[in-house]
C-alpha positions as CSV (number, residue, x, y, z in Angstrom):
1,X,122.2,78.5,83.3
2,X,125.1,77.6,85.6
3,X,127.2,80.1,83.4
4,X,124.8,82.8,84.5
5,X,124.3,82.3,87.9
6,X,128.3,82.3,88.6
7,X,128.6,85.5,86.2
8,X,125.8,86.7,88.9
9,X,127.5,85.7,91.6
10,X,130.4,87.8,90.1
11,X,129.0,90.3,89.5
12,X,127.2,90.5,92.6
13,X,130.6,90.5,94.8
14,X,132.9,92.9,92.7
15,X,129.5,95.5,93.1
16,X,129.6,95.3,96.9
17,X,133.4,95.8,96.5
18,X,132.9,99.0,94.4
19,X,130.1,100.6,96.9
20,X,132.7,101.2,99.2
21,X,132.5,104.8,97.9
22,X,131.6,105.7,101.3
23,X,135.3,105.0,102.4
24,X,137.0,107.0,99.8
25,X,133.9,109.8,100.7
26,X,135.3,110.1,104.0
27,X,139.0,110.1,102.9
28,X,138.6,112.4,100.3
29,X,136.5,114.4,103.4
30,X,139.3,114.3,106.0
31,X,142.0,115.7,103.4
32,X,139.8,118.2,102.7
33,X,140.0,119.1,106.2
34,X,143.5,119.2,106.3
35,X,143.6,122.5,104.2
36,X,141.9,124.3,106.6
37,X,138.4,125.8,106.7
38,X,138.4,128.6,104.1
39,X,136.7,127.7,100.9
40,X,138.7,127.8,97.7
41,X,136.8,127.8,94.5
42,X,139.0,125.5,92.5
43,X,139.2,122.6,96.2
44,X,135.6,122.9,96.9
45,X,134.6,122.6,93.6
46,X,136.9,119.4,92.9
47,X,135.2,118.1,96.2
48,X,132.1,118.5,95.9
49,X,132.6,116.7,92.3
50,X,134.1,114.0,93.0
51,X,131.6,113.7,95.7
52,X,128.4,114.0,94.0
53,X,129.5,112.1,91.1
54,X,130.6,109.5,93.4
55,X,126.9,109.1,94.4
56,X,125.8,108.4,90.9
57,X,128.4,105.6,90.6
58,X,127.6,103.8,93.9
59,X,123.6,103.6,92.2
60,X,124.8,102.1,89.8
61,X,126.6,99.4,92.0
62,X,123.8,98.9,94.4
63,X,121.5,98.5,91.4
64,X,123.9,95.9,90.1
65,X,123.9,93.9,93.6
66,X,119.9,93.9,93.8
67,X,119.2,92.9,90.3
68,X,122.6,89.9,90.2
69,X,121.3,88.9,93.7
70,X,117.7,88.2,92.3
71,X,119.3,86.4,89.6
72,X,121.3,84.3,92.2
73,X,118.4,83.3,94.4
74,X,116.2,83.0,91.4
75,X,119.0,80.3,89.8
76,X,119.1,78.9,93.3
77,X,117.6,78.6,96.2
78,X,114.2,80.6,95.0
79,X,113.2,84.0,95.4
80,X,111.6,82.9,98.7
81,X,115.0,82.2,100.1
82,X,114.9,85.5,101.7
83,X,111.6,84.5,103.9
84,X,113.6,81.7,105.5
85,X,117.2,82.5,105.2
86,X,117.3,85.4,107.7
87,X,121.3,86.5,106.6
88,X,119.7,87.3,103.0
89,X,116.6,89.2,104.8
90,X,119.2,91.3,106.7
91,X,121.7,91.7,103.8
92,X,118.6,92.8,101.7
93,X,117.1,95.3,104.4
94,X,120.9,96.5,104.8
95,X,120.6,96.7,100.9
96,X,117.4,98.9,100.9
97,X,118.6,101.1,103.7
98,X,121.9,101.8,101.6
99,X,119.9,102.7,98.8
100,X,117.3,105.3,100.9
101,X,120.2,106.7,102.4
102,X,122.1,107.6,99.1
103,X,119.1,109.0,98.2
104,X,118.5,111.3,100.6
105,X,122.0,112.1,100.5
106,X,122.2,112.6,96.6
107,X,118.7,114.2,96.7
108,X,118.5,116.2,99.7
109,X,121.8,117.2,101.7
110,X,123.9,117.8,98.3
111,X,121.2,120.2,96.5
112,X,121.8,121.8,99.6
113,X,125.3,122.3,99.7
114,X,125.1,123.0,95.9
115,X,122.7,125.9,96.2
116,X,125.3,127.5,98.7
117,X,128.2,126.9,96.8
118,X,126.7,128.9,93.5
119,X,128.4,132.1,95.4
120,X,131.4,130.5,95.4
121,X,133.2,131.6,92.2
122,X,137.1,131.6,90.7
123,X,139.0,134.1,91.3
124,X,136.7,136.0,93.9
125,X,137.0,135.3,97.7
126,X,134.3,133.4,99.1
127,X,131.7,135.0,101.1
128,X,132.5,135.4,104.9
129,X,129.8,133.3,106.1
130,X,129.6,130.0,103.8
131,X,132.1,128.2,105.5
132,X,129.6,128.0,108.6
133,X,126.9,127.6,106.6
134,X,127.9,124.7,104.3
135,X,129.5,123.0,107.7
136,X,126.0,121.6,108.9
137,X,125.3,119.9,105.5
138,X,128.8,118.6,105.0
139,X,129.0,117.1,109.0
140,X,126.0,115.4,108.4
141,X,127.0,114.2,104.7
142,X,130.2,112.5,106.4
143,X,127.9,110.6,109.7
144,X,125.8,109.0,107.1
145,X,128.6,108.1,104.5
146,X,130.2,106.9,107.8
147,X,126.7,104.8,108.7
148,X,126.6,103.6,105.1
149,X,130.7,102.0,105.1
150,X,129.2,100.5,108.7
151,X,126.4,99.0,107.0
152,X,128.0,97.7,103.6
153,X,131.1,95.8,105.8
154,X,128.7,94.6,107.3
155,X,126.4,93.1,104.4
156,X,129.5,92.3,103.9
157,X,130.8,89.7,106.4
158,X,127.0,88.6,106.3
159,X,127.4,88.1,102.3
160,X,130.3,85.2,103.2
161,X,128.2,83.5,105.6
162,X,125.2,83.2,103.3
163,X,125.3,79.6,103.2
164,X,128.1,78.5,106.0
165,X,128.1,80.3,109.1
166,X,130.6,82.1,111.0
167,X,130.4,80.9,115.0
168,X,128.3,83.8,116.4
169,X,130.9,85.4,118.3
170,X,132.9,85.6,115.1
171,X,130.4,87.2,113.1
172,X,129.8,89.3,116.1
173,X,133.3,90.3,116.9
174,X,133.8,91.1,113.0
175,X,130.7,93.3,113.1
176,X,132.3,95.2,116.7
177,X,135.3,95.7,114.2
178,X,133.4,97.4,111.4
179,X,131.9,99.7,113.2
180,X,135.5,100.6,114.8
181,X,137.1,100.9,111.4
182,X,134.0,102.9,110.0
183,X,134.6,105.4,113.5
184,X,138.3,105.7,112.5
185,X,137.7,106.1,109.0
186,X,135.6,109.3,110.0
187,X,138.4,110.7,112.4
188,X,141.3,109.6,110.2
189,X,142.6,109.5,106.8
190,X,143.7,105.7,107.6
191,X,147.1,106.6,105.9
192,X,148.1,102.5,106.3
193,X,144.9,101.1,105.5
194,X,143.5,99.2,108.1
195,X,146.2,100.4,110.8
């Protein structure tokens, strides 16, 4: 059993590593920007693709941290662990919020954007007035992917401190700092990383 719970435990940190999709969504977003605002068939279609199948890959990863994080607890502490241990309550609503946002994301905003690219077609030019309608849909895709990086750094720094704690203005400082780097990440394409 102890082979399984630290596979779990594996498991369950290399699949938080891999949902930071939501950082490579916004980078991929800002050098998009940088090409200006016309559409082109061949960019937006690439885009939008990598996007959208991006979507399907970070299910998968949140998937894998919910069912290796019930095998954890349940090889563990106990299931109930997440009554009294309030960094697993939060890391688990931060989990469930993750996964109704990529939903309405992957469900919602994208059909959206998909139904307005079908005009969009090689070879022609695109239609005068897609640009400003797909801008809505595509400005509120990058807030929440920007919410989501914000929310998975944080589950994050929580996820080290499940058992030994961080002094409060630690954990609270790091948090302060997540939310800066998720802010930058939106307006930037962090060329250096974390500078």
């Amino acid at each position: 059993m102890e082979h399984i719970y630290n596979i779990a435990k594996f498991l369950h940190v290399i699949s938080f590593v891999f949902m930071s999709i939501p950082l490579f969504n916004l980078i991929i977003v800002n050098e998009r920007a940088l090409m200006g605002p016309s559409l082109n068939y061949g960019t937006d279609r690439y885009f939008e693709n990598i996007i959208q199948r991006g979507a399907i890959r970070c299910f998968v990863f949140q998937w894998s941290v919910l069912i290796s994080g019930a095998i954890i607890l349940f090889l563990g502490p106990g299931l109930t662990a997440i009554l009294t241990n309030w960094i697993l309550m939060v890391k688990t609503l931060i989990l469930v919020l993750l996964m109704s946002l990529l939903s309405y994301v992957h469900f919602s905003i994208q059909p959206k954007i998909e139904n307005l690219l079908i005009s969009l077609s090689p070879g022609e030019p695109a239609p005068e007035e897609l640009s400003k309608k797909l801008a809505p849909f595509r400005l509120q895709r990058k807030k929440l992917a920007t919410v989501c990086l914000f929310f998975v750094i944080t589950a994050i720094i929580l996820g080290v401190q499940t058992y030994n704690r961080f002094h409060p203005y630690v954990s609270i400082s790091l948090i302060f700092l997540a939310a800066g780097f998720s802010l930058r990440a939106n307006k930037s394409l962090i060329r250096f990383g974390w500078f």
